[in-house]
Biopython code that builds the backbone (N, CA, C, O; Angstrom):
import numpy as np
from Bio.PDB.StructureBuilder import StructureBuilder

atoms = [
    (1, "UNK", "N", (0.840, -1.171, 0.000)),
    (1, "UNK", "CA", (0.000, 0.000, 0.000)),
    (1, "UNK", "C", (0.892, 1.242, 0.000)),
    (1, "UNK", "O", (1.774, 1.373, 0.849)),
    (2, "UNK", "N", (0.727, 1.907, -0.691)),
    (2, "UNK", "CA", (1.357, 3.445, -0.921)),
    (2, "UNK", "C", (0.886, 4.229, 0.085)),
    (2, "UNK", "O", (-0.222, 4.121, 0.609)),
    (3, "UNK", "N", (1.914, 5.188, 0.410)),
    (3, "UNK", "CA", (1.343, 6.510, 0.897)),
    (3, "UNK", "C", (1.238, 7.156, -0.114)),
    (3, "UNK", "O", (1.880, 7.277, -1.157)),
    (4, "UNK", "N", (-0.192, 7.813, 0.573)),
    (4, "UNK", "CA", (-0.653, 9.147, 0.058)),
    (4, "UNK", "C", (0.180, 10.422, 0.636)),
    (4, "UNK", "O", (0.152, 11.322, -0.203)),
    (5, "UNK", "N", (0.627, 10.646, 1.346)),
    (5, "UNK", "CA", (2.055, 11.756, 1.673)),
    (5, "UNK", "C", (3.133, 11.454, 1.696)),
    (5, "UNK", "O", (3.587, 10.475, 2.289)),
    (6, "UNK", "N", (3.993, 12.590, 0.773)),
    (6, "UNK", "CA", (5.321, 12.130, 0.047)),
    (6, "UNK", "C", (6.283, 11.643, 1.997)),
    (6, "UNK", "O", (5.836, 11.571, 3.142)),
    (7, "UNK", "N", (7.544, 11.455, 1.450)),
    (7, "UNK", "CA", (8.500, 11.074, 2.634)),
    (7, "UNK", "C", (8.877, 12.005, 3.176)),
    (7, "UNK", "O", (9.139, 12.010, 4.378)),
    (8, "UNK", "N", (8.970, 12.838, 2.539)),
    (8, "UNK", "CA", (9.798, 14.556, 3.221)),
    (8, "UNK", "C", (8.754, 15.123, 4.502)),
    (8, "UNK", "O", (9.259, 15.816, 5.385)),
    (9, "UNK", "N", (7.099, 14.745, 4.552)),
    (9, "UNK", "CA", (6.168, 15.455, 4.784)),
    (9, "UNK", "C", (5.826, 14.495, 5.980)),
    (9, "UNK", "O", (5.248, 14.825, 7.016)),
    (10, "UNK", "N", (6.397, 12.962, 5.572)),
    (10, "UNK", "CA", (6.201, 12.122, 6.833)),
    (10, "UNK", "C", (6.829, 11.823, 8.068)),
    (10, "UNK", "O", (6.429, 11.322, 9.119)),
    (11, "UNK", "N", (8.555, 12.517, 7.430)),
    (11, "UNK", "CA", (9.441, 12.543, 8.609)),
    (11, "UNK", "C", (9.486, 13.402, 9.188)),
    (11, "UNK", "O", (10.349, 13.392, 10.065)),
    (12, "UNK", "N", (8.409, 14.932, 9.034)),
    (12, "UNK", "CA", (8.377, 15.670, 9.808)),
    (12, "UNK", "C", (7.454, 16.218, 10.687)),
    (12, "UNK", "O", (7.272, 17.338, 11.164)),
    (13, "UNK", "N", (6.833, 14.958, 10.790)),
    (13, "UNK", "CA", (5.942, 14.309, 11.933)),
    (13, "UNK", "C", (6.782, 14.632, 13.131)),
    (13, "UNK", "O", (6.854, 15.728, 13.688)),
    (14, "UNK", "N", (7.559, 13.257, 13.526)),
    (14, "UNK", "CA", (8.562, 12.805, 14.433)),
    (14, "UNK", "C", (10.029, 13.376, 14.441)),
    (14, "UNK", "O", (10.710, 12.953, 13.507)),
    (15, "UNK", "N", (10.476, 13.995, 15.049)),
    (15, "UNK", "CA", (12.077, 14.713, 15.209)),
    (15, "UNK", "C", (12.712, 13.727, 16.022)),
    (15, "UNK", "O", (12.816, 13.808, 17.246)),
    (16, "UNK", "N", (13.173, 12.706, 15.243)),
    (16, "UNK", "CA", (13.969, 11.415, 15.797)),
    (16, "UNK", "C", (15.753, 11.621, 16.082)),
    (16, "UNK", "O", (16.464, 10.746, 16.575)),
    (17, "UNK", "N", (16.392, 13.463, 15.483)),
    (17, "UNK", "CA", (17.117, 13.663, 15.812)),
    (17, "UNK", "C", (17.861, 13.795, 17.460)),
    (17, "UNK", "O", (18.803, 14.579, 17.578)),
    (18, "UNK", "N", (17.525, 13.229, 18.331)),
    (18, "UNK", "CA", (17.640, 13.632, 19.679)),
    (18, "UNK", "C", (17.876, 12.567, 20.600)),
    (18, "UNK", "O", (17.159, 11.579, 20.445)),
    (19, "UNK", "N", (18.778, 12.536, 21.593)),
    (19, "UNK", "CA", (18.756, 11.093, 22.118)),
    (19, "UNK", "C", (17.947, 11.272, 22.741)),
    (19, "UNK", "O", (17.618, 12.435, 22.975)),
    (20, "UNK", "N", (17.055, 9.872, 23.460)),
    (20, "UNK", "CA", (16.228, 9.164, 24.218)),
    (20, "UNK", "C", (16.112, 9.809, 25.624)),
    (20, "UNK", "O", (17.169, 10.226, 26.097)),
    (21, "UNK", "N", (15.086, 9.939, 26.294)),
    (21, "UNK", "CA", (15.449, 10.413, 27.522)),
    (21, "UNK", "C", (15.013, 9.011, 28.346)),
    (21, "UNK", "O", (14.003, 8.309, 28.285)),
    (22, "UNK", "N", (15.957, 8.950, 28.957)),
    (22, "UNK", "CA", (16.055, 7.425, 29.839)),
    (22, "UNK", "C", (15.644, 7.460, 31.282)),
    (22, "UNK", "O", (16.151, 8.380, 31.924)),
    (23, "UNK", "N", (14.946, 6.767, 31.842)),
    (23, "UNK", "CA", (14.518, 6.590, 33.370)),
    (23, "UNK", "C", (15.537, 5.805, 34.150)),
    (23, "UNK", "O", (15.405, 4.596, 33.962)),
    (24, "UNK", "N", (16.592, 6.152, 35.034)),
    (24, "UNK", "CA", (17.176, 4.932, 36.090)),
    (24, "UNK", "C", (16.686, 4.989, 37.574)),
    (24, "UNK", "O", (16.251, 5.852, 38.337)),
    (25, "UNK", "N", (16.930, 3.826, 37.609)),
    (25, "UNK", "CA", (16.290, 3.416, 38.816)),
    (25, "UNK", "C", (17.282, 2.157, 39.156)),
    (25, "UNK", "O", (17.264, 1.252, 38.322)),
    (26, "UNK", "N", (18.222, 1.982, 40.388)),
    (26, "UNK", "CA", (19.145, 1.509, 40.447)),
    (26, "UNK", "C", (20.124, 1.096, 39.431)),
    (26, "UNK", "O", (21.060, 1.793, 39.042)),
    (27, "UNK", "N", (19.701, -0.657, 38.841)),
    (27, "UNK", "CA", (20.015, -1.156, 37.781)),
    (27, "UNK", "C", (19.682, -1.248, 36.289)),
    (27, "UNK", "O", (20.181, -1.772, 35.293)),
    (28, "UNK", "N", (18.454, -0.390, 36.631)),
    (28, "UNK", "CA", (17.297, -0.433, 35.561)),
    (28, "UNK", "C", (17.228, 1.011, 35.115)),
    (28, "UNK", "O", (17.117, 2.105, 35.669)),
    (29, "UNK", "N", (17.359, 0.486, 33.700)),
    (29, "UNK", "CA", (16.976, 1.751, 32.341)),
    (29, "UNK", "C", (16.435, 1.429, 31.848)),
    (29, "UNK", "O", (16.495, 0.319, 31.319)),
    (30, "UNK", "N", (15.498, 2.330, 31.738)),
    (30, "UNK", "CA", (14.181, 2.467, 30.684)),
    (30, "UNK", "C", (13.805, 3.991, 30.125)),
    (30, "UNK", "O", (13.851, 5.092, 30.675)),
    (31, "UNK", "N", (13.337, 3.484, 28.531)),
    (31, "UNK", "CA", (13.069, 4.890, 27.778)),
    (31, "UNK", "C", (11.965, 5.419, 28.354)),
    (31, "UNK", "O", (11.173, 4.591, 28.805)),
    (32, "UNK", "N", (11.685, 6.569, 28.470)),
    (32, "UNK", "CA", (10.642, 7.254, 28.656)),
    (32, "UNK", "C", (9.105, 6.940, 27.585)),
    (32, "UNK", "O", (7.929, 7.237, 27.795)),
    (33, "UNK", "N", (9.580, 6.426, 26.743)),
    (33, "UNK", "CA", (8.583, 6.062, 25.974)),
    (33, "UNK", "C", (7.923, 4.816, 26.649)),
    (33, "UNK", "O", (6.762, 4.657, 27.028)),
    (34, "UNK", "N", (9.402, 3.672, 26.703)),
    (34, "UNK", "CA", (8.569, 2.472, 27.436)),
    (34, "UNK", "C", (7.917, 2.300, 28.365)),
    (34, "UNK", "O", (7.007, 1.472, 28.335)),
    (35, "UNK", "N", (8.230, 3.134, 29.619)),
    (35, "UNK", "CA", (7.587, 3.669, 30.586)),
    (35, "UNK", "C", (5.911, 3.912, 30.263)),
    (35, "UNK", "O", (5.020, 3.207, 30.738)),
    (36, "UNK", "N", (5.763, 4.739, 29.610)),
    (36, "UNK", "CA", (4.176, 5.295, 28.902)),
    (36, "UNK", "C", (3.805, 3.654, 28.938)),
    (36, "UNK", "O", (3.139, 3.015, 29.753)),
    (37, "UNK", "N", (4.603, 3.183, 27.559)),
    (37, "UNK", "CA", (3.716, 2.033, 27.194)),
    (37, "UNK", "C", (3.121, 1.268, 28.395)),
    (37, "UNK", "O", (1.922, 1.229, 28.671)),
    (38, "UNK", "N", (4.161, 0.640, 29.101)),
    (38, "UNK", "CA", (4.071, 0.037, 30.003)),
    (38, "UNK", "C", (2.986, 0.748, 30.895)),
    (38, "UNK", "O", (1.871, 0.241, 30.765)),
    (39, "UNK", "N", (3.045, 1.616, 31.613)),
    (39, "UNK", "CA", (1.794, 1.960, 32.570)),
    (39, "UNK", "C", (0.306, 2.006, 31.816)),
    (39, "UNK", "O", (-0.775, 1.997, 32.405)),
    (40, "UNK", "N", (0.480, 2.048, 30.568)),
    (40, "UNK", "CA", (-0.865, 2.204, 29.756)),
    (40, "UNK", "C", (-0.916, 0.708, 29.580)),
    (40, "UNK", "O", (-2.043, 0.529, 29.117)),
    (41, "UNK", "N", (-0.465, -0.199, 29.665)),
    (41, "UNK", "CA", (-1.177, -1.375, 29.726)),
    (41, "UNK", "C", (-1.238, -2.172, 30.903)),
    (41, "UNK", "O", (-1.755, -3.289, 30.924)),
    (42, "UNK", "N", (-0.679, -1.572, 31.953)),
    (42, "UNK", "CA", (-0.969, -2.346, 33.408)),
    (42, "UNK", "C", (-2.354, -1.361, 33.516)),
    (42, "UNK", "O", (-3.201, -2.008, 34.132)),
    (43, "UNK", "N", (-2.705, -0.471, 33.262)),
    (43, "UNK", "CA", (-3.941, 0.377, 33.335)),
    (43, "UNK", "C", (-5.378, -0.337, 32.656)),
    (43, "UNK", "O", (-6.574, -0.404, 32.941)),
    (44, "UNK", "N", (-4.334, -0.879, 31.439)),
    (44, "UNK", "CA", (-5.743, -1.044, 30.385)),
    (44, "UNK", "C", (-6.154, -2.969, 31.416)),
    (44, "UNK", "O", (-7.334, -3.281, 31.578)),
    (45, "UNK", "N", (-4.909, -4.004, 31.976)),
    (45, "UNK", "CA", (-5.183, -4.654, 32.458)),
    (45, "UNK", "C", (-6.277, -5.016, 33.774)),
    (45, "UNK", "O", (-6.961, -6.024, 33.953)),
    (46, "UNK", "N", (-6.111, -3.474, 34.792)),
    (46, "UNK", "CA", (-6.629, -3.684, 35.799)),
    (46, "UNK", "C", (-7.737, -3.241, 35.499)),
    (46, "UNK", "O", (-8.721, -3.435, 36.212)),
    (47, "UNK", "N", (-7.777, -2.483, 34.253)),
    (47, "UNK", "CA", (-9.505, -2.278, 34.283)),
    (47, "UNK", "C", (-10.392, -3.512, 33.418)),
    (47, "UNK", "O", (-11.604, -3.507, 33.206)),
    (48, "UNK", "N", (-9.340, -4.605, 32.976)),
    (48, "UNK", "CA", (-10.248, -5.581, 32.174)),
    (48, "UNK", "C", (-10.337, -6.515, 33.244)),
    (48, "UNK", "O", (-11.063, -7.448, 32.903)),
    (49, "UNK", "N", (-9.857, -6.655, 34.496)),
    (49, "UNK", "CA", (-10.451, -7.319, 35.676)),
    (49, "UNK", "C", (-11.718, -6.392, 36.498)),
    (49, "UNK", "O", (-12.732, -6.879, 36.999)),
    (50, "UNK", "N", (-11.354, -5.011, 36.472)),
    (50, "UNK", "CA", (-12.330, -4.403, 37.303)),
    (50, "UNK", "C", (-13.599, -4.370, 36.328)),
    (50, "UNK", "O", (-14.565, -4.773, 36.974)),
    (51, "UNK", "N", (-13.876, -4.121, 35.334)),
    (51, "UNK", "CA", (-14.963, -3.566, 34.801)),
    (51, "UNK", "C", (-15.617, -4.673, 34.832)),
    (51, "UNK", "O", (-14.759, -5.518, 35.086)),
    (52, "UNK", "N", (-17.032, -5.401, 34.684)),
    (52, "UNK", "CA", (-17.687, -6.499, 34.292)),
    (52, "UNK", "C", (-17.435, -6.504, 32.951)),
    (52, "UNK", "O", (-16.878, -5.541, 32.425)),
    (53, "UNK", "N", (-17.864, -7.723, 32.166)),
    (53, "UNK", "CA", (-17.663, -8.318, 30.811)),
    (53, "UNK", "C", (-19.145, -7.521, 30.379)),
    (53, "UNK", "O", (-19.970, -7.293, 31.264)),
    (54, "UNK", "N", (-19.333, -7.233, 29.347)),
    (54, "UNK", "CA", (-20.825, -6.863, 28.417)),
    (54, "UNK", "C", (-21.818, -7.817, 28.369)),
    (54, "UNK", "O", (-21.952, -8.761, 27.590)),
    (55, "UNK", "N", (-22.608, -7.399, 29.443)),
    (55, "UNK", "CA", (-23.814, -8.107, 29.250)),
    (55, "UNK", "C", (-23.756, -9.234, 30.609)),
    (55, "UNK", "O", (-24.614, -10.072, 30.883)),
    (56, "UNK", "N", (-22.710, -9.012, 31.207)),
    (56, "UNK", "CA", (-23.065, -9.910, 32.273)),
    (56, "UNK", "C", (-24.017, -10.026, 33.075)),
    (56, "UNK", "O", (-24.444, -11.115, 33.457)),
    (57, "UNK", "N", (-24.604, -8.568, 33.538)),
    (57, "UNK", "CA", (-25.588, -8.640, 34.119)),
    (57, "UNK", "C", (-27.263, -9.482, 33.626)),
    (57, "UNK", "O", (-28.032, -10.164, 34.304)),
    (58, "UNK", "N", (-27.321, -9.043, 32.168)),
    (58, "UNK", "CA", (-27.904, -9.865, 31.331)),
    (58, "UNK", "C", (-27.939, -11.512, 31.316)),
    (58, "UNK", "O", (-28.862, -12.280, 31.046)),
    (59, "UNK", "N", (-26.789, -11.720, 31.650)),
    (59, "UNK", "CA", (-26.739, -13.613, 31.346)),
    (59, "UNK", "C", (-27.097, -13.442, 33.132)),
    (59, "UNK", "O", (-28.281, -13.775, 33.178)),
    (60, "UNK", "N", (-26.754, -13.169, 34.270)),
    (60, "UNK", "CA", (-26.967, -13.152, 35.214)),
    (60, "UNK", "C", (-28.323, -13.231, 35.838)),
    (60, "UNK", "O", (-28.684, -14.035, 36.698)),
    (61, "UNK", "N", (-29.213, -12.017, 35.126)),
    (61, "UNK", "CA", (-30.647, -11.704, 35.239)),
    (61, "UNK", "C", (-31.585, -13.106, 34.468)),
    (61, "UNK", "O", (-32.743, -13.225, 34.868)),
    (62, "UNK", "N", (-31.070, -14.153, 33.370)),
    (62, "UNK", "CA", (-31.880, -15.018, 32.981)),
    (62, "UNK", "C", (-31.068, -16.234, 33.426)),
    (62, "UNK", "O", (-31.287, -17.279, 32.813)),
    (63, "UNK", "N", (-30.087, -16.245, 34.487)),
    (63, "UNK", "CA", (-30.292, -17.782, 34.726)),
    (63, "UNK", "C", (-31.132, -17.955, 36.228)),
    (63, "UNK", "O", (-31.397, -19.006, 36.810)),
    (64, "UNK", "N", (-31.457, -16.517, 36.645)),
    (64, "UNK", "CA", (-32.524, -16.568, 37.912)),
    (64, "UNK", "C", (-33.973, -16.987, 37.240)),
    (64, "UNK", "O", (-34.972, -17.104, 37.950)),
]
sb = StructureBuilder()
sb.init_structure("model")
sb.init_model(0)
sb.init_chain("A")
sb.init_seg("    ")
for serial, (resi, resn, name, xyz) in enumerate(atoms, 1):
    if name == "N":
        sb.init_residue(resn, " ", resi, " ")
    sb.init_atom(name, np.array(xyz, "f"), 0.0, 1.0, " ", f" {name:<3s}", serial, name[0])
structure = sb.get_structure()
């Protein structure tokens, strides 16, 4: 699949000229990016235990 916007117009989206800004924590480095990722999916996890499933209440209400 082609882009529809040339390359010149796509790399200047992102300014990838720059080093990384890094998190330490004793032994441990991590990008600031991974960081994001990471808390956005221990987030998206605890809410797919907290929230009920769709419609549970529904299957709940007809096996009474």
């Amino acid at each position: 699949m082609r882009s529809v916007l040339p390359p010149r117009l796509l790399a200047a989206v992102f300014n990838l000229n720059h080093p990384a800004r890094v998190l330490e924590w004793h032994f441990i480095k991590l990008s600031l990016a991974n960081v994001v990722v990471i808390g956005v999916m221990l987030l998206v996890f605890a809410l797919a235990i907290i929230l009920p499933f769709p419609g549970a209440k529904r299957r709940r209400e007809q096996r009474r």
